[in-house]
NUPALO-319810 format. One record per residue (C-alpha): chain; y, x, z. Coordinates in pm, 1 decimal, padded with zeros to 6 digits. Each point is the difference from the previous one (the first is absolute). Layout:
A;Y;X;Z;
...
This chain:
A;09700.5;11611.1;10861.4;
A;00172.2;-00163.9;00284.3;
A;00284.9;00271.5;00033.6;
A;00070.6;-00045.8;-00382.2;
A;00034.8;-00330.4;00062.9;
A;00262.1;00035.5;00217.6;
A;00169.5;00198.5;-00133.1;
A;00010.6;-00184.9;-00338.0;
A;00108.9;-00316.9;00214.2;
A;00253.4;00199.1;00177.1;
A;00191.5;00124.6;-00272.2;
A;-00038.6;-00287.8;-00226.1;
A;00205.2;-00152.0;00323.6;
A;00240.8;00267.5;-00006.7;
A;00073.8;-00043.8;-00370.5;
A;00047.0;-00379.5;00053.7;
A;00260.3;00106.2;00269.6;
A;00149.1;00209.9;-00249.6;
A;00023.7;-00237.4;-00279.3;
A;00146.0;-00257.8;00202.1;
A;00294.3;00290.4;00177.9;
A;-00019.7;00104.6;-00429.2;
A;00132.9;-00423.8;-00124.0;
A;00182.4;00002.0;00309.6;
A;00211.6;00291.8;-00052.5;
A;00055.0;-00047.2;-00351.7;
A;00080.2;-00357.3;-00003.8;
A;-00259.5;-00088.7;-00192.5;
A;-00035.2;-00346.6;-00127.4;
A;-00373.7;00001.7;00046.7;
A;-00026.7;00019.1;00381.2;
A;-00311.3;-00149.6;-00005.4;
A;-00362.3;00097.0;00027.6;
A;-00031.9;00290.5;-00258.2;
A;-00394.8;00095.2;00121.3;
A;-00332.1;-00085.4;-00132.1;
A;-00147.4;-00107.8;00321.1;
A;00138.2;-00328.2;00216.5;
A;-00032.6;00234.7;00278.8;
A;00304.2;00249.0;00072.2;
A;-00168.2;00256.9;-00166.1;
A;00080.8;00166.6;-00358.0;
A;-00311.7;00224.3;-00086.4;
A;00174.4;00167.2;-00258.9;
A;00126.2;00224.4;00249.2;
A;-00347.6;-00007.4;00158.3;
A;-00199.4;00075.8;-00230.3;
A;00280.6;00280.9;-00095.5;
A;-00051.2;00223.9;00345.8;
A;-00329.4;-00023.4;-00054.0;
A;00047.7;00186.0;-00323.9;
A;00225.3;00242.9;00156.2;
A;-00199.2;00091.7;00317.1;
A;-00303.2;00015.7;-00231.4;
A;00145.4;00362.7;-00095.3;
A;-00125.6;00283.1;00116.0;
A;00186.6;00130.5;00367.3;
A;00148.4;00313.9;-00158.4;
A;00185.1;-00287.0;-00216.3;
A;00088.1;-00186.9;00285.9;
A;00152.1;00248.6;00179.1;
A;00180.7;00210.7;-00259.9;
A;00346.0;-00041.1;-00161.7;
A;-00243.7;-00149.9;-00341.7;
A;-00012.3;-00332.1;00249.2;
A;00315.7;-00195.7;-00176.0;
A;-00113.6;00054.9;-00328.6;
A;-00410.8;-00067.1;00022.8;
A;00147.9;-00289.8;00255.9;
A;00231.7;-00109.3;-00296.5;
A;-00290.5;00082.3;-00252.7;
A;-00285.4;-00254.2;00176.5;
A;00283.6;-00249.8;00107.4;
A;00110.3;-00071.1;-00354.7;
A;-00379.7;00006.6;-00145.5;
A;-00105.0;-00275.6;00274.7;
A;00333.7;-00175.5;-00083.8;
A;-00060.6;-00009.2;-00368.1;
A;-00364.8;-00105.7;00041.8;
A;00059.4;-00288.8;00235.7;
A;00271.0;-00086.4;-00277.8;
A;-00230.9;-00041.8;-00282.7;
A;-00280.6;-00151.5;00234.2;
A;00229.8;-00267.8;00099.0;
A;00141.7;-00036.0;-00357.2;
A;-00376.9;-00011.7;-00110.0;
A;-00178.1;-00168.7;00210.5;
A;00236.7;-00258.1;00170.4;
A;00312.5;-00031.2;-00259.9;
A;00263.7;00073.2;00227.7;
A;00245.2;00311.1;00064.9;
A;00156.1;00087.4;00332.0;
A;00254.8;00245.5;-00123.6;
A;00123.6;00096.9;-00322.0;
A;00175.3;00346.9;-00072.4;
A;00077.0;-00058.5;-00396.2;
A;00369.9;00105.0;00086.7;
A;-00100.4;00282.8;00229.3;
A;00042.3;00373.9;-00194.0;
A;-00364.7;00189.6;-00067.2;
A;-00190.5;-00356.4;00064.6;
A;-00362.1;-00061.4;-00179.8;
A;00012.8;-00368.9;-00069.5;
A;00213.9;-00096.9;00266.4;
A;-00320.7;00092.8;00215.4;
A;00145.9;00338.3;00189.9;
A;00276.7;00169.8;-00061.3;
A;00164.0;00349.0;00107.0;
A;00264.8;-00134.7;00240.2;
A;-00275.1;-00146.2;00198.7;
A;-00271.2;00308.4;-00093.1;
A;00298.0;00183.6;00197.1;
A;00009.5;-00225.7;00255.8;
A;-00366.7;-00058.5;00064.9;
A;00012.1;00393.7;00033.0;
A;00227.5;00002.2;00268.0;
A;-00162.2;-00301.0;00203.1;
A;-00318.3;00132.9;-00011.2;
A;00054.5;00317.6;00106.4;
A;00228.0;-00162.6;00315.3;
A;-00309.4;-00190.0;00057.1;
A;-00247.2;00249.5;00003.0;
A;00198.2;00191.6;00210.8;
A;00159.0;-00250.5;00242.2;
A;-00198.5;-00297.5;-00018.2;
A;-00378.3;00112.3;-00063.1;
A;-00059.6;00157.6;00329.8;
A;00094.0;-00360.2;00147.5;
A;-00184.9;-00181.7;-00224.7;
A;-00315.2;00220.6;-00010.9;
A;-00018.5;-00031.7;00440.2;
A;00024.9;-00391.7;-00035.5;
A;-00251.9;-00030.4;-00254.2;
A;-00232.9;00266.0;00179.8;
A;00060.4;-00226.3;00335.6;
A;-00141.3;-00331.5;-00190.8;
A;-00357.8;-00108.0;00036.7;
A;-00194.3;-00022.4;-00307.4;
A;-00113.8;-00362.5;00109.3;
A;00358.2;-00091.7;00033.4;
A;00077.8;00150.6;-00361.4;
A;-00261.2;-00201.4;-00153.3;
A;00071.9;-00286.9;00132.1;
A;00311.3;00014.8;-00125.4;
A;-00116.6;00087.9;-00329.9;
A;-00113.0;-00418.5;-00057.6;
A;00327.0;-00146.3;00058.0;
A;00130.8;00278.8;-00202.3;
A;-00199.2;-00045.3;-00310.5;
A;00025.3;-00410.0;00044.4;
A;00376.2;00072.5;-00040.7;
A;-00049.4;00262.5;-00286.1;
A;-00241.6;-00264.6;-00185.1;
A;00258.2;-00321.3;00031.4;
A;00320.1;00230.0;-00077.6;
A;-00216.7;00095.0;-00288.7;
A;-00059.6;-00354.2;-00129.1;
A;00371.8;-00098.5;00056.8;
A;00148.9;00279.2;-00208.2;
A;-00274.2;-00058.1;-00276.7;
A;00055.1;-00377.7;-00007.3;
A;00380.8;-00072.9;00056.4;
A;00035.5;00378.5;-00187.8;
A;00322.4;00009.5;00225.6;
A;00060.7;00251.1;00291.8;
A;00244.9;-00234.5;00175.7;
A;-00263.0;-00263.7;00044.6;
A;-00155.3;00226.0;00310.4;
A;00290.3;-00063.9;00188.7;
A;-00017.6;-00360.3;-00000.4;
A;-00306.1;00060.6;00207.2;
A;00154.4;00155.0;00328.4;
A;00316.7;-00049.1;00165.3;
A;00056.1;00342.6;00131.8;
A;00058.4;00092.3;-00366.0;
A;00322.9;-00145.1;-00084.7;
């Protein structure tokens, strides 16, 4: 359990690193805090590898990699969409004006892009990844886990109470 950890942690880091190089790039208005957690951490992307290194290895190592990589990417991304629609009344991203979106939850742009960045992480990143979280003791990993879940818990009750996703970034500095 501790290595999937990890790796969830590590690449919900590495998709907070791209979201912020994504608003930085594009000029966005909205350069603040666009993640669940107050940590630097979007588990959207998380939870997202997971789904893609859950296939089987013949998968992972074929030329089929962009598209089941694009395939889980955009089911996570819709589900996490409608959970935090659901559950919490807020919406990170919106694709309305996207072509080939469902609900403004995915859409085929980013289905293509997903495709792309999971396969260059699979390839490239995952044997990195898959080392450090092999080198971490499971002690360590669960004690992590607390202040983890204490952060998941609070970001929780912000986002369901003020129902707005800028209020998490009155709550750190290193967010602005």
């Amino acid at each position: 359990m501790s290595f999937y950890l990890w790796h969830f942690w590590l690449y919900s880091f590495l998709g907070y690193l791209l979201e912020k190089a994504f608003a930085f790039f594009t000029h966005s208005p909205h350069q603040v805090r666009r993640c669940f957690l107050v940590l630097p951490l979007c588990p959207v992307y998380g939870l997202g590898m997971l789904a893609v290194l859950a296939a089987p290895e013949r998968i992972l190592r074929s030329f089929w990699l962009p598209l089941w990589g694009g395939f889980a990417a955009t089911t996570v991304e819709y589900a996490v969409h409608w959970t935090y629609q659901r559950f919490l009344g807020v919406q990170f991203w919106d694709y309305s004006c996207q072509p080939g979106n469902m609900h403004g939850r995915v859409c085929l742009p980013f289905f293509l892009i997903w495709g792309l960045l999971t396969a260059a992480a699979v390839w490239w990143v995952e044997p990195f990844v898959a080392a450090f979280a092999a080198s971490i003791e499971p002690w360590f990993s669960y004690a992590c886990l607390f202040p983890f879940t204490l952060d998941a818990y609070v970001s929780a009750w912000v986002l369901k109470t003020t129902r707005d996703i800028d209020a998490l970034g009155h709550y750190t500095t290193w967010n602005r």
